[in-house]
Residue, then its C-alpha position, 0 to 999 in steps of 0.5 A: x213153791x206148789x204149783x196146784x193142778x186143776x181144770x180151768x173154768x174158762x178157756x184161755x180165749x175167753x179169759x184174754x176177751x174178757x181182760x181185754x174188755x176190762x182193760x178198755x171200759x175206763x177208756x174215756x167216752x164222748x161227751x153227749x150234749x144234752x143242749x145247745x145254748x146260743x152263746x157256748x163258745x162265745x164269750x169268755x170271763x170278764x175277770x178271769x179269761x176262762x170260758x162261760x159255760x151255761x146250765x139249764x135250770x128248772x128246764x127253763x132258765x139259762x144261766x151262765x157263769x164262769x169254768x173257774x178254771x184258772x182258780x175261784x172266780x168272783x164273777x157271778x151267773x148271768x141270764x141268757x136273756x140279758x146276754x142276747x138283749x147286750x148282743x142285740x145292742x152290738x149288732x144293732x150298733x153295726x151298720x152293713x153297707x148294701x155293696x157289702x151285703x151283695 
């Protein structure tokens, strides 16, 4: 084996900041919400079990639909609007008593 002599271009200091910094860029980062919907969390497939997750389109419309976590679910998306028109229906159906409320 040769070993070959030369000058280093960087220090060895510099070398081992700069292999630490690669070492870490694949290092998972949070995930920023760009939007909060009002049922995240909330409500789970009525197929499947998974979640419901929402996407905005159009930066308008709201839609809901399965993670498909669990495999390809056949439950298709579901607007937000007739979501909150089935919530209100729930709540509305719920009657608090006024001790109950104090």
């Amino acid at each position: 084996m040769h070993r070959a002599i030369h000058i280093p271009w960087v220090t060895k200091e510099l070398w081992d900041r700069v292999q630490e910094v690669r070492k870490n860029r694949g290092a998972a980062k949070p995930k920023r919400k760009k939007h909060s919907f009002a049922f995240s969390n909330l409500i789970q497939c009525h197929d499947c079990g998974c979640a419901l997750v929402a996407e905005l389109k159009k930066q308008k419309y709201t839609y809901y639909h399965c993670t498909g976590y669990k495999g390809k679910c056949h439950e298709p998306y579901v607007r937000e609007e007739v979501l909150e028109e089935q919530f209100g229906k729930v709540i509305q159906s719920h009657r608090l008593e006024p001790e109950t409320l104090d």
